[in-house]
Backbone as JSON Lines, residues from 0, in Angstrom:
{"i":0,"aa":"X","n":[-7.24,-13.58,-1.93],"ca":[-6.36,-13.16,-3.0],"c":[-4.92,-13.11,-2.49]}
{"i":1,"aa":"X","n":[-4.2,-13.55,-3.34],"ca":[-2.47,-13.63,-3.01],"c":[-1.69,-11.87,-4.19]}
{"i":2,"aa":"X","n":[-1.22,-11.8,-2.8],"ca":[-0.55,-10.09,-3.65],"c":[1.32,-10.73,-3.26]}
{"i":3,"aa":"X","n":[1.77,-9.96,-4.52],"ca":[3.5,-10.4,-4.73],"c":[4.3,-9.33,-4.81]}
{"i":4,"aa":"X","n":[4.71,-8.82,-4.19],"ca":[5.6,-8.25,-3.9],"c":[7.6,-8.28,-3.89]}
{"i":5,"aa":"X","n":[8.03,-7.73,-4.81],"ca":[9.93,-7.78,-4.58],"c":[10.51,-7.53,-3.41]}
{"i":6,"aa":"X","n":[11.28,-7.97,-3.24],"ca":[11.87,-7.92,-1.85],"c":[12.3,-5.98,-2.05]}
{"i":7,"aa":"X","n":[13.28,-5.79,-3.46],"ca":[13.28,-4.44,-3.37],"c":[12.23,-3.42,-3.24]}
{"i":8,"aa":"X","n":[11.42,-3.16,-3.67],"ca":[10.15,-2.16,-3.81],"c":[9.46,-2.63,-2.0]}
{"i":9,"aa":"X","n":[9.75,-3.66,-0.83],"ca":[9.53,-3.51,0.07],"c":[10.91,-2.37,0.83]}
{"i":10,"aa":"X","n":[11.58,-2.78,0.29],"ca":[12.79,-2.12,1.12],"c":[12.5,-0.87,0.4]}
{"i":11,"aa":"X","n":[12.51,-0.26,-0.34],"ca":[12.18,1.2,-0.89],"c":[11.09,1.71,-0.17]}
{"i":12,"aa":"X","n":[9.97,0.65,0.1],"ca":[8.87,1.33,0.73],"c":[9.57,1.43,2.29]}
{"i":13,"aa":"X","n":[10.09,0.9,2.83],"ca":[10.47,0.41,3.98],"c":[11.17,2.09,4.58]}
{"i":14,"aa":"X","n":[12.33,2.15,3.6],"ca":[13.2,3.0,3.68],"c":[12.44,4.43,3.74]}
{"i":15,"aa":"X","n":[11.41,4.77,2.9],"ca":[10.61,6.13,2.36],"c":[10.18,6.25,3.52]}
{"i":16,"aa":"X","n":[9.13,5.28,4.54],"ca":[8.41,5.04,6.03],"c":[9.46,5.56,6.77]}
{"i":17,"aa":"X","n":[10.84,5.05,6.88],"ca":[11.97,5.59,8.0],"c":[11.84,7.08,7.88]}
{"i":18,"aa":"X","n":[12.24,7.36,6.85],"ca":[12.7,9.13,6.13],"c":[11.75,10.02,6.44]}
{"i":19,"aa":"X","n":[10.12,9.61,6.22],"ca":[9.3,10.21,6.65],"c":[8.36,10.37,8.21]}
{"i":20,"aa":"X","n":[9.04,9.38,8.97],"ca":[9.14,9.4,10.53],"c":[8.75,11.17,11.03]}
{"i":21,"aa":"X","n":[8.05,11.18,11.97],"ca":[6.96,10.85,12.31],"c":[5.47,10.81,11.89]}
{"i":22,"aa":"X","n":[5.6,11.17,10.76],"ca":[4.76,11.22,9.73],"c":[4.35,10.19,9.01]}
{"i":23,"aa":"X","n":[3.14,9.43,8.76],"ca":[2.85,8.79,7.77],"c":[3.15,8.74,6.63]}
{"i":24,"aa":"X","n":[3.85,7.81,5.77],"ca":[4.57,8.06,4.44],"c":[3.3,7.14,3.75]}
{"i":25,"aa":"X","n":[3.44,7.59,2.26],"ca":[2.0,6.88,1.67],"c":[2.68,6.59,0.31]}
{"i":26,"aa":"X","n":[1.88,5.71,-0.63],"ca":[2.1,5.73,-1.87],"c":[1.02,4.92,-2.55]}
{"i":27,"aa":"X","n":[1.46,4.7,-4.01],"ca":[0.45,3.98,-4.82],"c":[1.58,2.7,-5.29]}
{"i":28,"aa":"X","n":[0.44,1.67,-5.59],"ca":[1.35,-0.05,-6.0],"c":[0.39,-0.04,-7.34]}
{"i":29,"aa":"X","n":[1.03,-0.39,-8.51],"ca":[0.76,-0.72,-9.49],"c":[1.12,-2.28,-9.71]}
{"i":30,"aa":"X","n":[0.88,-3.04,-11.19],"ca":[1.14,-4.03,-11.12],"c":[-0.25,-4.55,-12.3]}
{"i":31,"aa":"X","n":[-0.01,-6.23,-12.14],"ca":[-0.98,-6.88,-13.14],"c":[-1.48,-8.3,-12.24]}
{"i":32,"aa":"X","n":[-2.56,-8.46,-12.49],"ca":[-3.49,-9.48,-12.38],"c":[-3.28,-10.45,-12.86]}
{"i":33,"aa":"X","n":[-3.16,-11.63,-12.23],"ca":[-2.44,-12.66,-13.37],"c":[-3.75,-13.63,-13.36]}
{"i":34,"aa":"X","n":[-3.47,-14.38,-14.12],"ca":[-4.58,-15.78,-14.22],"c":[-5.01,-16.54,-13.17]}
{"i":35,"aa":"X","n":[-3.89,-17.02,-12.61],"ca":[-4.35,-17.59,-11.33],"c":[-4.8,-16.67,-10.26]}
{"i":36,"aa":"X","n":[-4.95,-15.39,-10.55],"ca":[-6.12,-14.91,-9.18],"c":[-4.31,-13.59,-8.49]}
{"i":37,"aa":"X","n":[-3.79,-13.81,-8.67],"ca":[-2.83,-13.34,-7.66],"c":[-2.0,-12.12,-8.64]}
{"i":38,"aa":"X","n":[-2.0,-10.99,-7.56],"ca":[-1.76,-9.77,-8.06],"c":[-0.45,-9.61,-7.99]}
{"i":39,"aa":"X","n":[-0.06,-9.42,-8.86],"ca":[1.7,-8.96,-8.79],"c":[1.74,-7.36,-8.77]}
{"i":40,"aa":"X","n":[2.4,-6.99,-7.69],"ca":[3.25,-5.46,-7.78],"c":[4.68,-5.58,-8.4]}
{"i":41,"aa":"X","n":[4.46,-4.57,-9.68],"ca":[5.58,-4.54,-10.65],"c":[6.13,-3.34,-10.34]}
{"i":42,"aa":"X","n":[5.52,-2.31,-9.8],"ca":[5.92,-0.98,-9.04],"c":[5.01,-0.17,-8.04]}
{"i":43,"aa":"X","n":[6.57,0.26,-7.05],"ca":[5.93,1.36,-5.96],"c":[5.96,2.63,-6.09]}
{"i":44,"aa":"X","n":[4.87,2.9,-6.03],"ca":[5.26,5.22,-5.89],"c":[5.08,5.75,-4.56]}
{"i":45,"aa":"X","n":[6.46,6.25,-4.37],"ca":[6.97,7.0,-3.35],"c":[6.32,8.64,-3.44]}
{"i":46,"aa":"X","n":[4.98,8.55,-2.81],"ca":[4.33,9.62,-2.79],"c":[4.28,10.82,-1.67]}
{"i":47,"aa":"X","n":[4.18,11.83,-1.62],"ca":[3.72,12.78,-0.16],"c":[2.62,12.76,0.31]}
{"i":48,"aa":"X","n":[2.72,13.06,1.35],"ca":[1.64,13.0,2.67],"c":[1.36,14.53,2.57]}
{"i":49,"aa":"X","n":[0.65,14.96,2.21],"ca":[0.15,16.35,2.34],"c":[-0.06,16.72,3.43]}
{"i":50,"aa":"X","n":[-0.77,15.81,4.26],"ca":[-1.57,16.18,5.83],"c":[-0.15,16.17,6.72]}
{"i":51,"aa":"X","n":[0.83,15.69,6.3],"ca":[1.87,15.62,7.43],"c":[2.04,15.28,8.65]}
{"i":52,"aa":"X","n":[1.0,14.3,9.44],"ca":[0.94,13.53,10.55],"c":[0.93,12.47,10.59]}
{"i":53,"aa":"X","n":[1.13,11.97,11.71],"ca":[1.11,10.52,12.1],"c":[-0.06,9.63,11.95]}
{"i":54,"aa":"X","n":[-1.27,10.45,11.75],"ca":[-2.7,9.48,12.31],"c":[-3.51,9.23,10.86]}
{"i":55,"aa":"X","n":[-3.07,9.85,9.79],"ca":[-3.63,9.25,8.53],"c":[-2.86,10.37,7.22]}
{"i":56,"aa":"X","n":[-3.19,9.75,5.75],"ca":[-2.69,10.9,4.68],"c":[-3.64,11.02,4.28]}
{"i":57,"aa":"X","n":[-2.78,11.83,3.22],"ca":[-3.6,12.66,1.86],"c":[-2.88,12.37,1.07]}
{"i":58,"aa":"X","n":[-2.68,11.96,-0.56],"ca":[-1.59,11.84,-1.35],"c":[-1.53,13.11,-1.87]}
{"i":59,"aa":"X","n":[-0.33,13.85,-2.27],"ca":[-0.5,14.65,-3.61],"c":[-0.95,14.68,-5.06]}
{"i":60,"aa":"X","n":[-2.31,15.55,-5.3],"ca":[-2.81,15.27,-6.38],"c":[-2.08,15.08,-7.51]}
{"i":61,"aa":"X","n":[-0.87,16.38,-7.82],"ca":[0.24,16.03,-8.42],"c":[0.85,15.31,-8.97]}
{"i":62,"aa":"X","n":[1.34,14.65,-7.5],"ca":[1.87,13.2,-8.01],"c":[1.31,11.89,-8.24]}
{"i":63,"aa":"X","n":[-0.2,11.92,-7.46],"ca":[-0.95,10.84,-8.03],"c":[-1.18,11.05,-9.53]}
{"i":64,"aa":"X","n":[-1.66,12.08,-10.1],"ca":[-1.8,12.06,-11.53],"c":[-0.3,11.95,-12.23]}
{"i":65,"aa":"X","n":[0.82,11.99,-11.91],"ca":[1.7,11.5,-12.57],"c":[2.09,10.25,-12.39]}
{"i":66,"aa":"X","n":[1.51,9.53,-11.25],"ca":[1.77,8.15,-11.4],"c":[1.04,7.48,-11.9]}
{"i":67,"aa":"X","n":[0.22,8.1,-12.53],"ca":[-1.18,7.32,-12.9],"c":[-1.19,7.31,-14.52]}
{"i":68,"aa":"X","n":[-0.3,8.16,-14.68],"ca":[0.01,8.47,-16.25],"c":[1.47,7.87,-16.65]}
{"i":69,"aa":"X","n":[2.62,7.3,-15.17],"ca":[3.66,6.3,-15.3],"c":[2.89,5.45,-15.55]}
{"i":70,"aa":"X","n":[2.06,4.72,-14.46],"ca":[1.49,3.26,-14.62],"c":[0.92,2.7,-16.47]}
{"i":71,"aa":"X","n":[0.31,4.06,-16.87],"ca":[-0.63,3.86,-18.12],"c":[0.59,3.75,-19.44]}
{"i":72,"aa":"X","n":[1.77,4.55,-19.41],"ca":[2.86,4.5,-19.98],"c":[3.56,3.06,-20.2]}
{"i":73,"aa":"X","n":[3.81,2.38,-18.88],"ca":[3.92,1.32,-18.53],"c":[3.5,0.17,-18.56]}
{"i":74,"aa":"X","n":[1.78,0.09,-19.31],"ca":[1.18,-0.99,-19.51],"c":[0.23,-1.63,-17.91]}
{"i":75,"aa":"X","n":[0.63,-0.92,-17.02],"ca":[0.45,-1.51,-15.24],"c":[-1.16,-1.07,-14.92]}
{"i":76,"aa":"X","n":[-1.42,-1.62,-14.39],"ca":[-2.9,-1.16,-13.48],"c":[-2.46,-1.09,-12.06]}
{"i":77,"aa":"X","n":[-3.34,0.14,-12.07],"ca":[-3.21,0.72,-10.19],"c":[-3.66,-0.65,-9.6]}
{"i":78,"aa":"X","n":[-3.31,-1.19,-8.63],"ca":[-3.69,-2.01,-7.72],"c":[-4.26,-1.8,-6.39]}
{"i":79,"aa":"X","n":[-3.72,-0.42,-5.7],"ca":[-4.08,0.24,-4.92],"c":[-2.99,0.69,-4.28]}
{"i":80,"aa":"X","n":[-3.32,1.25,-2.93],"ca":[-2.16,1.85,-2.43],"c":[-1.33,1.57,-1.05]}
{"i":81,"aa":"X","n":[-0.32,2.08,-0.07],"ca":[0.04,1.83,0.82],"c":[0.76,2.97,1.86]}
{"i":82,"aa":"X","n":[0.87,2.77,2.73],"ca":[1.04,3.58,3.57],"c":[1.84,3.06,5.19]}
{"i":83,"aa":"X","n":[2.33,3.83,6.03],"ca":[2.81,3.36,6.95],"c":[2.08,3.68,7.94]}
{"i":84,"aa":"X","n":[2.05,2.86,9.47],"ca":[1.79,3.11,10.74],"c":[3.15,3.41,11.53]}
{"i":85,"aa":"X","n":[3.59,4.68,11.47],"ca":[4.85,4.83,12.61],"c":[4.37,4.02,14.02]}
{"i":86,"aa":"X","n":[3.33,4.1,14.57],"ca":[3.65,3.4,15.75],"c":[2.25,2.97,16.28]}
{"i":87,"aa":"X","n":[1.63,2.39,15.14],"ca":[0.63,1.73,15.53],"c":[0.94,-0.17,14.25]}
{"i":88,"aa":"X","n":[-0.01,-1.24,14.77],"ca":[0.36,-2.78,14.34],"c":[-0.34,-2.22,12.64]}
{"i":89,"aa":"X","n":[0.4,-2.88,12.36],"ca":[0.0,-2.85,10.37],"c":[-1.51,-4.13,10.15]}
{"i":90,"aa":"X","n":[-2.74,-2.67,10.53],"ca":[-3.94,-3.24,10.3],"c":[-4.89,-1.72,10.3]}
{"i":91,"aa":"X","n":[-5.56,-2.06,9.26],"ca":[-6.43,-1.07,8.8],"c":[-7.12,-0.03,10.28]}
{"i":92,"aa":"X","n":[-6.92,1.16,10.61],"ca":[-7.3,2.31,11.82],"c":[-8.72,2.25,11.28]}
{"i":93,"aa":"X","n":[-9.71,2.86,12.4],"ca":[-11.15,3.15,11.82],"c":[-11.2,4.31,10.61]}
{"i":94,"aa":"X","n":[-9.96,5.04,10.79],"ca":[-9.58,6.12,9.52],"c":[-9.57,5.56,8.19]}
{"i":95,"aa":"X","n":[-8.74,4.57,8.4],"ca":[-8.32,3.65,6.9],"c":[-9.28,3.28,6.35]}
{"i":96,"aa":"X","n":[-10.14,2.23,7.36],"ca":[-11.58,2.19,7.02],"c":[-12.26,3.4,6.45]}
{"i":97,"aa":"X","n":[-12.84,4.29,7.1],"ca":[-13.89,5.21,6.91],"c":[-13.19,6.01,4.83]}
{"i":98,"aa":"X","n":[-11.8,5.28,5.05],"ca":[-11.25,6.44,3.67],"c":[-11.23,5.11,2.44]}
{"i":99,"aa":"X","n":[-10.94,4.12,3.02],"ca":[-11.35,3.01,1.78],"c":[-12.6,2.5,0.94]}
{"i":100,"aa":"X","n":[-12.55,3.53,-0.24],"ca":[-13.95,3.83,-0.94],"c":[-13.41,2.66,-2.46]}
{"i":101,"aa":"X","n":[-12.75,2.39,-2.27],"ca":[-12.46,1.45,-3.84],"c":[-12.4,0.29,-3.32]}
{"i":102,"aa":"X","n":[-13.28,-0.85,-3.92],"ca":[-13.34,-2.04,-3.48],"c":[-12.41,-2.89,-4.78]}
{"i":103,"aa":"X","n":[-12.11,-2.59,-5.2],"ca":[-11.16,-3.56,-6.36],"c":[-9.49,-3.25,-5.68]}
{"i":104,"aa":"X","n":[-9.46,-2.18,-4.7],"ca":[-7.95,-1.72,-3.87],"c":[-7.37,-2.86,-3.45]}
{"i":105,"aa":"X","n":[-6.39,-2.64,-3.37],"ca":[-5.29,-4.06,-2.04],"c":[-5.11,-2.72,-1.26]}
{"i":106,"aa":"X","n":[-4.98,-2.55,-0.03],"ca":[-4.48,-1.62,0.81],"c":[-3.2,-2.44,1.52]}
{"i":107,"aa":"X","n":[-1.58,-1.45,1.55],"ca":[-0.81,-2.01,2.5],"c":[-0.65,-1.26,3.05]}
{"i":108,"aa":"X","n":[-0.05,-2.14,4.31],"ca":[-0.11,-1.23,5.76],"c":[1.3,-1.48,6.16]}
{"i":109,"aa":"X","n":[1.86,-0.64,6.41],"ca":[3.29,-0.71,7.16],"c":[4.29,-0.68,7.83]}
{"i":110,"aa":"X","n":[4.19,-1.25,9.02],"ca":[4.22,-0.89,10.59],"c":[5.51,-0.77,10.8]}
{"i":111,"aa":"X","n":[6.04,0.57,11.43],"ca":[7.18,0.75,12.21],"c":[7.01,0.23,13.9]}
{"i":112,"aa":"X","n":[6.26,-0.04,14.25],"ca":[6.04,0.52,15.66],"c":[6.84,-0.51,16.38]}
{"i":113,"aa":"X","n":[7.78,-1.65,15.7],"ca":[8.73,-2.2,16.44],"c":[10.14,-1.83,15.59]}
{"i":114,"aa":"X","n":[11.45,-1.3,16.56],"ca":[12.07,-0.9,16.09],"c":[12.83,-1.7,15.43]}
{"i":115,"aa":"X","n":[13.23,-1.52,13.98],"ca":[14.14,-2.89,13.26],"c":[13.61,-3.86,12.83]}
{"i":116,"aa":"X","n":[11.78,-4.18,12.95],"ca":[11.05,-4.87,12.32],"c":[10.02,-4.8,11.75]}
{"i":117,"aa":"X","n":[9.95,-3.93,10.38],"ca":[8.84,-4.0,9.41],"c":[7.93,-4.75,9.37]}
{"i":118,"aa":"X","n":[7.03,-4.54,9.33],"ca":[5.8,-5.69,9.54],"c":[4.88,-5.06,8.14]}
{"i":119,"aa":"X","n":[4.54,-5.9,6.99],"ca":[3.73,-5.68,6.11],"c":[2.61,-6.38,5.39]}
{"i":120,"aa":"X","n":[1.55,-5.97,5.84],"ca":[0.47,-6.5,5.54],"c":[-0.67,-6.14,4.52]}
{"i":121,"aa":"X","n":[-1.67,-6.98,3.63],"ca":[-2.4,-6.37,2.59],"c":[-3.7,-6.63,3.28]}
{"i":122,"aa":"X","n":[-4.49,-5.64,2.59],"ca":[-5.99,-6.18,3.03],"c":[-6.85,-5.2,2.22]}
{"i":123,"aa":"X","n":[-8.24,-6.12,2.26],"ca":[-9.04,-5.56,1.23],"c":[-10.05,-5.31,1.71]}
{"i":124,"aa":"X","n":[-10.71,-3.65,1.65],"ca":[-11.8,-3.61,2.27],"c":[-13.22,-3.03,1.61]}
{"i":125,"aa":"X","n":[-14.09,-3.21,2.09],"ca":[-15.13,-3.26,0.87],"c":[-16.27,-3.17,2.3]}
{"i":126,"aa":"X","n":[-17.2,-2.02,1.67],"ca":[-18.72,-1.69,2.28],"c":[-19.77,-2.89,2.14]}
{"i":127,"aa":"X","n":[-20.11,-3.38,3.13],"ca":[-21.23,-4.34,2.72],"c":[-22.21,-4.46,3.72]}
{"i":128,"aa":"X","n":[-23.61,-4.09,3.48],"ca":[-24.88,-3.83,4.29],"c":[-24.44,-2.37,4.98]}
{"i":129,"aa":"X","n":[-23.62,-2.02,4.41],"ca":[-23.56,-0.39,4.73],"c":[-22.28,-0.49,5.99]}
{"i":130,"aa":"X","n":[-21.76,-1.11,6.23],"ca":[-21.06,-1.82,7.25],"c":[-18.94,-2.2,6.64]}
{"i":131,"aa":"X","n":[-18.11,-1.35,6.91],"ca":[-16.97,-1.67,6.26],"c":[-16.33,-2.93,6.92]}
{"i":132,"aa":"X","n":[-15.89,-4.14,5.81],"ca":[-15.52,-5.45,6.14],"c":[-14.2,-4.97,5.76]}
{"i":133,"aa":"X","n":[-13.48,-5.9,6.61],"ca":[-11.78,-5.8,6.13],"c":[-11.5,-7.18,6.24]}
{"i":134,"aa":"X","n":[-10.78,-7.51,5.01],"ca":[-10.1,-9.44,5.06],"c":[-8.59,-8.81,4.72]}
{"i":135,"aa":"X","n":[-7.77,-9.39,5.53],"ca":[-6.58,-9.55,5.45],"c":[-6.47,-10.79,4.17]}
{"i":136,"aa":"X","n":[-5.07,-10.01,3.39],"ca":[-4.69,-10.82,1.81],"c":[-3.56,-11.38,2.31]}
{"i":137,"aa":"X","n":[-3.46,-12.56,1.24],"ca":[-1.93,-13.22,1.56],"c":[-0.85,-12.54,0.86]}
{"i":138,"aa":"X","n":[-0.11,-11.92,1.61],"ca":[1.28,-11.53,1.18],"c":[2.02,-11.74,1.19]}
{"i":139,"aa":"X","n":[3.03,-12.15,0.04],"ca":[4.5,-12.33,-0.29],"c":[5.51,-11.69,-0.69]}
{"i":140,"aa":"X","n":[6.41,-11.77,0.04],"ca":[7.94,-10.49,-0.41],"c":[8.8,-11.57,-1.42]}
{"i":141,"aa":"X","n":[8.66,-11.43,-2.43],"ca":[9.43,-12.66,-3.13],"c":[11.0,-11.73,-3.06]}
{"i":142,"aa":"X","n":[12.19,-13.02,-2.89],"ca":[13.44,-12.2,-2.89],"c":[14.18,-12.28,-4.7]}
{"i":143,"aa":"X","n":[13.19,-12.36,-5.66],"ca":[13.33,-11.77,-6.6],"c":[12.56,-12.61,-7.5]}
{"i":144,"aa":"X","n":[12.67,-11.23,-8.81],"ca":[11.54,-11.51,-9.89],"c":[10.75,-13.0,-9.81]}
{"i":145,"aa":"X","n":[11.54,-13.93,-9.75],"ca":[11.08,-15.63,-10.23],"c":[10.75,-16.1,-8.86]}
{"i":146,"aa":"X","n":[10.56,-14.96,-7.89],"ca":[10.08,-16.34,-6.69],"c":[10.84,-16.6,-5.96]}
């Protein structure tokens, strides 16, 4: 699956990951499914980390139910969500795994751990023979709306 992404809503996510240093910053990606197979993110939510560490989150119930009631306002379907690695490579932890219970999710991952170079990656993970598989998605930062 191909996921699309704005160059802005990376830099917003980008920026939220800096601010929330050393801490894992998290959020939810909304967006629509298009015909040809490939998911567009039409918006990011800049959510809290309840747990407040580096090694995994929690979103706020709060604000997940208010983004969930933007998205529905909006016409958007949750797509799934994203989150940063302050200083680990942007690929699913055995945490990420063990917490990725929605198989229709895109999960992004969003690595600080080189300084001055964002690294962002999607991937989809899904239980199978009782066993969690992870496939890395193709991701694109388009530098605006048209591509």
């Amino acid at each position: 699956m191909k996921i699309t992404i704005s160059r802005s809503d990376f830099e917003k996510m980008y920026e939220h990951a800096l601010k929330e240093r050393p801490d894992e910053a998290c959020g939810l990606i909304a967006g629509t499914d298009e015909e040809d197979g490939t998911r567009s993110i039409q918006k990011v939510y800049l959510l809290t980390n309840i747990d407040h560490t580096n090694e995994h989150f929690s979103i706020d119930p709060k604000e997940q139910l208010a983004a969930i009631k933007d998205m529905r306002a909006e016409g958007l379907k949750p797509l799934g969500n994203w989150h940063s690695h302050p200083e680990s490579p942007s690929r699913p932890s055995e945490e990420d795994k063990r917490l990725a219970n929605d198989s229709r999710a895109s999960y992004l991952i969003l690595s600080l751990m080189e300084e001055g170079k964002p690294v962002l990656n999607a991937f989809h993970i899904e239980t199978v023979d009782g066993e969690k598989t992870v496939r890395k998605e193709e991701l694109e930062i388009l530098n605006s709306l048209g591509g």
